[in-house]
N, C-alpha and C positions, 0 to 999 in steps of 0.2 A: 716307136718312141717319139713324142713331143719334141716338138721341133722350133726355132725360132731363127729370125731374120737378120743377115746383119746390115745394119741400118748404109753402110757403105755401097754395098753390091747388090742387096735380097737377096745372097747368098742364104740356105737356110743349113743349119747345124742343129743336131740333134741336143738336146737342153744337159745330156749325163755328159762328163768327161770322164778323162782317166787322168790324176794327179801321181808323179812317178816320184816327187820327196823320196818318199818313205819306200813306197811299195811297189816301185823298182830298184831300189839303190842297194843291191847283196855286197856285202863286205868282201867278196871275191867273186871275180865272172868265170863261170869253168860251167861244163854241162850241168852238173849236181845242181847247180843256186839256178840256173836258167828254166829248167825244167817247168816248175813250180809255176814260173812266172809268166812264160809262154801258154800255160793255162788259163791265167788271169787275161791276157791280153783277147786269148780266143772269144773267153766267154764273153768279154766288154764289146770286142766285136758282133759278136753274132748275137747278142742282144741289142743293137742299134746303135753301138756308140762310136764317134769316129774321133771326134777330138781327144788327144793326148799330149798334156801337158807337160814339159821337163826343163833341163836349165842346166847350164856345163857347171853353175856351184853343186851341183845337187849328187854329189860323190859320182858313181859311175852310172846314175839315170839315164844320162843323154845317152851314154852309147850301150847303153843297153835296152833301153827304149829302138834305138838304130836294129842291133842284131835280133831282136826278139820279131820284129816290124819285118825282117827280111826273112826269115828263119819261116815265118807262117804266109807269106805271101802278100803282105799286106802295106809295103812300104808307099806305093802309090795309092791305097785306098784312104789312108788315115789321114786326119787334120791332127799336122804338128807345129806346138807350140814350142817355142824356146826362147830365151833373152839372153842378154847383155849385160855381164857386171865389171865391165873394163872403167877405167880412167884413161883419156886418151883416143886421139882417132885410129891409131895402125893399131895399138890394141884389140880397140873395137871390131877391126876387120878381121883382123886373125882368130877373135874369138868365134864372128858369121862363119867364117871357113873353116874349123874345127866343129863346127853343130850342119855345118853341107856333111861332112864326114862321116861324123857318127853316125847320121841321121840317112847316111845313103841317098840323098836328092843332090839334081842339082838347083831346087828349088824348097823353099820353106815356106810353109801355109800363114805364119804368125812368129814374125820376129819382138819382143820386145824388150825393153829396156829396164831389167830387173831392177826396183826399188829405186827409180828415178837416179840410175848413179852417172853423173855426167851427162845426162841428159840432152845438153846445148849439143853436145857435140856428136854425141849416137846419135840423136834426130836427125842429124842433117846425113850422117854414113847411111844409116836409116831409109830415110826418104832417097838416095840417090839409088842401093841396091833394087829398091821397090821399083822406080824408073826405069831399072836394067830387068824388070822381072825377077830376080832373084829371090826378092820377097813379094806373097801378093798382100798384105795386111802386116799395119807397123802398128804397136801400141808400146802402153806404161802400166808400170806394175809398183806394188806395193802390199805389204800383209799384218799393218799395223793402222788403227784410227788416228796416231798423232799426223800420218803424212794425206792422210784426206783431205786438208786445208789445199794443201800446196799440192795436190792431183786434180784437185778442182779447178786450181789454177793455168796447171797444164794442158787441160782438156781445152779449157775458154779459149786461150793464146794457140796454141799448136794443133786442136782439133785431131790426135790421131786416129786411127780405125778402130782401137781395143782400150777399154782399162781394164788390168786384175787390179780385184781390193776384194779384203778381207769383208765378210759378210755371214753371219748367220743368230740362230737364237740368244746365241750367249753374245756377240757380238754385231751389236746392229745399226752401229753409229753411221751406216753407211749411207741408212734408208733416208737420212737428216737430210742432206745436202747432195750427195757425192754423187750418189744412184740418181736421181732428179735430173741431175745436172749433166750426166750421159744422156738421160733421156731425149732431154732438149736440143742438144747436142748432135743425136746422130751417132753416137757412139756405145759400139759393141761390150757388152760385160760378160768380164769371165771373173767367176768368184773361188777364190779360195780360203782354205780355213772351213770350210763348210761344218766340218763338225767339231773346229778349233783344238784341229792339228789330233784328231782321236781322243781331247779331252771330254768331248759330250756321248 
C-alpha cells in the first residue's frame, strides 16, 4: 500500500485508514455484533492498513476498536488515533486515561483535540503527556469548512503534528487554504468525510 511521511518524524504510514464512526460503533458489544467486525479489522490489516481512527464521542468505537485490536493480536501493531471533547483540564485527562483503557496501551500513537473544543487548555495537557511519552503525536480536528478559517489559524500559532479536516469530491474547500497551509507547515493530514460520511 502507498505510503507517506509524517513531516514530524519521516515516520511513514500507509495512505488507507480505518474510520470507526460508523463501522465500529454496534448498538450492543456482545460476540454476535463483534464478529462481523473483527473481519473488517483483519481484512484492513492484512491489506496494509495500520492506522485506525476513533474517538470516546463515537458511541462504543473507542472500546471496541480496543477489544477487537486485542481479540486478533494486533494492539501493538496498529496506529491509533483518538481525541478529546472535554471542557476543562482534569476533564481532559480522565478523558486520555479512559482511551489508555479502551485502547489497551499504555501509550497512544495520535491524540487529538476533537473539533478544536477547548483547545488552549488540551494543547497544553496535550503537549505535557507527549513529553511523558504517553502521546507520540498531538493534533486538531474538525469535519466541517466553516472551522478551516480558524484551523488555519491554529496550525500557524501552535504548529501541532496532525490536522483532521474534512476533504473530498463533494467537499473540497479544503484544497483553498487549509491543505497548503499544513503543507508549509510541516504538518500531517488525516482526512475525514472522504466519501461525506457515505453520502457519495
Amino acid at each position: 500500500m502507498l505510503t507517506r511521511a509524517i513531516p514530524a518524524s519521516g515516520e511513514k504510514l500507509p495512505v488507507v485508514g480505518l474510520g470507526t464512526w460508523n463501522a465500529l460503533n454496534p448498538p450492543k458489544v456482545n460476540d454476535q455484533t463483534l464478529a462481523p467486525l473483527a473481519e473488517v479489522m483483519k481484512l484492513f490489516f492484512d491489506a496494509g492498513g495500520r492506522v485506525v481512527d476513533t474517538a470516546p464521542s463515537y458511541g462504543t468505537a473507542e472500546e471496541v476498536t480496543g477489544i477487537l485490536a486485542q481479540k486478533l493480536g494486533l494492539t501493538d501493531q496498529l496506529f491509533f488515533t483518538t481525541k478529546v471533547l472535554e471542557h476543562g483540564e482534569q476533564a481532559g485527562i480522565q478523558s486520555f486515561e479512559r482511551s489508555l483503557q479502551h485502547l489497551h496501551r499504555d501509550k497512544i500513537d495520535l491524540m487529538q483535540c476533537h473539533n478544536f473544543t477547548d483547545w488552549p487548555t488540551q494543547l497544553k495537557s496535550m503537549r505535557q503527556w507527549k513529553e511523558q511519552g504517553k502521546f507520540r503525536y498531538i493534533g486538531v480536528t474538525h469535519y466541517q469548512d466553516p472551522a478551516h478559517e480558524e484551523l488555519e489559524k491554529i496550525l500557524k500559532r501552535d504548529k501541532p503534528d496532525f490536522l483532521q479536516t474534512n476533504y473530498s469530491i463533494a467537499e473540497p474547500a479544503a484544497a483553498k487554504r487549509l491543505l497548503p497551509a499544513a503543507k508549509d507547515l510541516g504538518v500531517a493530514v488525516l482526512i475525514n468525510r472522504p466519501f461525506e460520511a457515505g453520502g457519495l
